[in-house]
Structures are given as structure tokens and as C-alpha cells.
N, C-alpha and C positions, 0 to 999 in steps of 0.2 A: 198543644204542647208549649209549654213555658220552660224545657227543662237544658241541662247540660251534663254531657257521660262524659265521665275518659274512658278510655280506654288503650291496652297495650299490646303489642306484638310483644310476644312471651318469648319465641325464639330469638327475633331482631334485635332487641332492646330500643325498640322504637316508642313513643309513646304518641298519646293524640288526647282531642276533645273535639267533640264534636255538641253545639248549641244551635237551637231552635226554640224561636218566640215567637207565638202568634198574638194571642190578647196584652200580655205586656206589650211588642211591638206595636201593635194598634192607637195601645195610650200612649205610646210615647208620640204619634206623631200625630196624632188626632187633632184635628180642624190647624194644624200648622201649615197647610199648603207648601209645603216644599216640592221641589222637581224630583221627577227620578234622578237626576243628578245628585242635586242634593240628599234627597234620602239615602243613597247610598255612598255619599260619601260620610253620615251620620252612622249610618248601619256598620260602617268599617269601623271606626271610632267604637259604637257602643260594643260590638262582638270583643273587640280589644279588650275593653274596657273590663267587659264578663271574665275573659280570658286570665287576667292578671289578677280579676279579686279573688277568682274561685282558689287562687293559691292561700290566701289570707290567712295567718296564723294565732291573729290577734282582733282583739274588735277594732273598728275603726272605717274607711272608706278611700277608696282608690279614685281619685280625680283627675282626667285626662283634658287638656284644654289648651286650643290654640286660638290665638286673637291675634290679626292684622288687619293688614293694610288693602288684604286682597278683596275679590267676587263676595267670600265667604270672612266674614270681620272677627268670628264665634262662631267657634265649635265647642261646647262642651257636653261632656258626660262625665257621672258621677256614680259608683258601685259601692254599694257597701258592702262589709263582709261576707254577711248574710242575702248575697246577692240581689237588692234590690234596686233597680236602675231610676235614675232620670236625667232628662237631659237636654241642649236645646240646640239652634242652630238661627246665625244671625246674619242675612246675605242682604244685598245691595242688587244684584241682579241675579237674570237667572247663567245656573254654566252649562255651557254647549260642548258638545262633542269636540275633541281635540285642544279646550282648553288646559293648558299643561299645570300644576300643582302649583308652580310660583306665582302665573295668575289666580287660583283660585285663592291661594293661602296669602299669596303677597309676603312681606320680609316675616309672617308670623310665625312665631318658635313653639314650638311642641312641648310643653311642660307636663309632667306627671309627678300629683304629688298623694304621698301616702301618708295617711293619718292614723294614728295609732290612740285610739280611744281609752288606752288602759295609763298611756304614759301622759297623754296629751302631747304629743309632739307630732311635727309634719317633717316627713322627709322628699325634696325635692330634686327631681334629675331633670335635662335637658333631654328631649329626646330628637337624634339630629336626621336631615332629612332627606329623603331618599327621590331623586325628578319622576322615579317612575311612578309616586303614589303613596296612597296612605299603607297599603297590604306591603309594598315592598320595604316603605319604612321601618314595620313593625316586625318586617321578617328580618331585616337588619337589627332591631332594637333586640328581640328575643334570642342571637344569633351572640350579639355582645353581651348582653346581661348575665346572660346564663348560661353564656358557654358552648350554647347549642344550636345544632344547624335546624332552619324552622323554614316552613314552606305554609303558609294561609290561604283557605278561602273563603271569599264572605260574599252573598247574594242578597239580595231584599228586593222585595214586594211591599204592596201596600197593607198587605195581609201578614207577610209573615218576614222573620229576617233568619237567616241561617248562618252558620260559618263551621268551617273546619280545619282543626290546625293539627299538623304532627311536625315531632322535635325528634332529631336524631339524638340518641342517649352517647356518653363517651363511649361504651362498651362495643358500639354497634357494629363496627367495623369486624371487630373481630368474631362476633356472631355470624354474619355474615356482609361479606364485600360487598355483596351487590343488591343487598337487602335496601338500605335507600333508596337507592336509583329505583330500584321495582315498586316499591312502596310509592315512592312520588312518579313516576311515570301511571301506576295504577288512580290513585286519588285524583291525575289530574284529568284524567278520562271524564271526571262528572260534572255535569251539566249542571246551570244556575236552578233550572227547573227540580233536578233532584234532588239538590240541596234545600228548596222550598217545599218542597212535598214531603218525603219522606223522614220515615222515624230513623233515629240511632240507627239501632237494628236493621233495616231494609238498605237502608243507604252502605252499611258496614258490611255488608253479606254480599250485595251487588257487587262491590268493589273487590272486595277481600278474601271471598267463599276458598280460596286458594290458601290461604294463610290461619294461622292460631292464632286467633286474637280472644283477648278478653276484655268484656262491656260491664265497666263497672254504674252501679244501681246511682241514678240520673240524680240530680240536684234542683230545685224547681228556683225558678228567678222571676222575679216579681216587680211591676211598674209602680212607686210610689213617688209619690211629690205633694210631703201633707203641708199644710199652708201653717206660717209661722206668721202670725198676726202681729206677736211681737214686735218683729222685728220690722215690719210696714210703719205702726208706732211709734217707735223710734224715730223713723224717717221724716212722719208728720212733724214729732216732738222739735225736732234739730231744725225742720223748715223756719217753726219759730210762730206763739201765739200770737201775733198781730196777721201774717204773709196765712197761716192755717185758716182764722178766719174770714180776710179776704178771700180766699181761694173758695171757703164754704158758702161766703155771700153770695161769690161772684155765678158759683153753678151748680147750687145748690148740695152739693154733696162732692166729696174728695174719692176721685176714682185710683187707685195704685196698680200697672198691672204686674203683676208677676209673671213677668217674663218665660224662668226656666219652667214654670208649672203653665204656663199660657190660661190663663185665669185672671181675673180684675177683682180687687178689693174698695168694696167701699165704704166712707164713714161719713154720718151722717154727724148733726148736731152734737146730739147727745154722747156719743164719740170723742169729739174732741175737745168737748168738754172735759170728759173721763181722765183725756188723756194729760191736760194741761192740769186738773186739778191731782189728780195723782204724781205723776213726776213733776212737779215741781216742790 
């Protein structure tokens, strides 16, 4: 499963999604050794991240990234319309149980920015932050944005990452009163494990078999991080042809790694040759 539903309480006016990644999550964190720590606090981030593009009404890509001072220096992810993830994660040590969010984050600010591919422009918001966490932040953030009361869950494995989110609608109230409370007193009964194991369907029916809901036909999301050689090029270019080929002297060959794709590029002789007799 790579995919993501919504779906709705028909009578409540509640709505939800519910996401699960097994081979994308895989590649996103492959040979990255992070802690369970860390990977879930990546996994909170990228579920997020899924959450907000799957809205996307335009081409473009949704960019979620915090950088300080803290344990964790980088956190990002990156979602395109067309739901394709990547993403990375940049710590100094590892974080321990009861380390609180200011340590891990330290003074770093939660930035989210939206890119609109048809207009070329970037639109960016602060998103502000909440001590209990990244899921409470972002139940806050969804709660402001859009007006709606929001309740998350997110689990991760090294195999798979899951989450699920439901948003009280305006209407809800008057559909029914106590329709929220039961909805979230019900969802919060589920265990990390059943949100990594099961499908839409099995996890919505265990929960919900009580209620009219409808599961609308799943969205597939997809791990990519294609390598832009370009733009490594450039980097050689701007070092500057005398320092390029020192550096090629010195070790035989110019290793670059790319970071957010965790990959190394290398350029050899003939390379930067290429590269100084062309751009210049």
C-alpha cells in the first residue's frame, strides 16, 4: 500500500483521510539510520505533508521545513501535487524519551511553503508551535487554517508509516451534538499497530462499523528524488576552475553528496572539463 482515502460521515458532516506507505516509506528512509525517534518524528512531518498536498488544486508542490538550533538542525519534506514525496532529516544527536520539542527543534520555525507551478510563485506561512509536538502543532495549524477542529494520528515502522486525520465540518454540530466526541473518542481506541497493518477499509469498519461512512477510491503516493546533475554543476562551476581542479588533483575525482536524495555524485576529469569549457 502506497495509497490515501478520504473519506466521510455522511450523517456527521465529519470528514477524514486516512494514508499508508510501505515501499515509498521504505525509500524515503533507506540506509539514512535514523532512530525511532527520529523517524517518527520525520513520519509526522511527511503524513503532514501528504495531508496538505492531497488538497492541491493547481500543479506545483507543498514544502514543509523546519531548521535550528536543536538535537534535529533539518527537518524537511517535500510533496508535489501529484503526490510524490521526498525528504530528509539532519540531527547532531540521537533524541531520548522525554526530550521536549524545544530541545529537539531548538528556536527552529516551522515554515510551509506553496508553490504554484502554473503562476510561478511561492506562497509562505509561519506555522506556530505547539510544546506538546509536531501532531498537536498541526492539529492547531489545520484547526486555524481552515477553520476546523482536527484531531491526527501518525505511527511509523521501519516498514511502513501510517496516519489518520478527521476535521469536524461547520455543519457538524447540528447534524449531530455528540457526533465529534464519539467519532474521536472511537478513532482514538486505535492502536499504532493497527494503523500499520491494516487497509482503509479494515482499520474504518473496526472503528466505525457503527456509523455511515463513505471511502472514497484511494490515491497512490509515490517516493521520488531524481537527481538534477545540473544543478551539482553549477556548484563545481561557482567553486571556481583553478580550486575544481585542485580538488580533482588532489583526490582524484569530485565527490558531491546529495543530501535530500542521500546519494553522492561524482565527476571525473572529463567532467570538469565539460563543465568549464561549456559555461564559460
Amino acid at each position: 500500500m502506497n495509497t490515501i482515502n478520504r473519506f466521510l460521515f455522511k450523517e456527521l458532516d465529519i470528514r477524514g483521510q486516512y494514508l499508508s506507505l510501505d515501499d515509498a516509506w521504505q525509500d524515503m528512509i533507506l540506509d539514512r539510520g535514523y532512530s525511532a525517534q527520529v523517524r517518527q518524528l520525520f513520519g509526522e512531518l511527511s503524513a503532514l505533508g501528504i495531508f496538505l498536498a492531497s488538497g492541491m488544486k493547481h500543479k506545483g508542490k507543498l514544502t514543509l521545513q523546519i531548521q535550528g538550533d536543536g538535537i534535529v538542525s533539518l527537518l524537511l519534506v517535500e510533496v508535489t501535487n501529484d503526490l510524490k514525496i521526498r525528504g530528509m532529516v539532519r540531527s547532531s544527536e540521537a533524541i531520548v524519551e522525554g526530550d521536549s520539542l524545544d530541545k529537539i527543534l531548538g528556536k527552529g520555525q516551522i515554515v510551509a511553503t506553496l508553490y504554484n507551478e502554473q503562476t510561478d510563485h511561492s506562497f509562505q506561512s509561519l506555522v506556530s508551535r505547539n510544546s506538546k509536538g509536531l501532531i498537536a502543532t498541526f492539529e492547531d495549524y489545520f484547526s486555524q487554517s481552515e477553520q476546523l477542529d482536527s484531531k491526527l494520528w501518525v505511527s511509523s515502522t521501519q516498514d511502513n508509516l501510517s496516519a489518520m486525520l478527521l476535521q469536524k465540518m461547520p455543519e457538524a454540530d447540528h447534524s449531530d451534538s455528540e457526533g465529534w466526541i464519539r467519532v474521536g473518542a472511537l478513532a482514538a481506541t486505535t492502536t499504532n499497530e493497527e494503523l500499520n497493518l491494516l487497509d482503509a477499509e479494515s482499520l474504518l469498519h473496526r472503528l466505525f462499523h457503527e456509523e455511515t461512512l463513505q471511502l472514497f477510491e484511494a490515491d497512490w503516493v509515490s517516493y521520488e528524488c531524481a537527481q538534477n546533475r545540473e544543478r551539482f554543476e553549477r556548484i563545481i562551476f561557482d567553486l571556481g576552475e583553478q580550486d575544481a581542479r585542485d580538488l580533482l588533483k588532489e583526490q582524484g575525482e569530485i565527490s558531491i553528496h546529495n543530501e535530500i536524495c542521500n546519494e553522492h555524485l561524482f565527476f571525473d576529469e572529463q567532467d570538469v572539463n565539460r563543465i568549464f569549457n561549456l559555461k564559460t
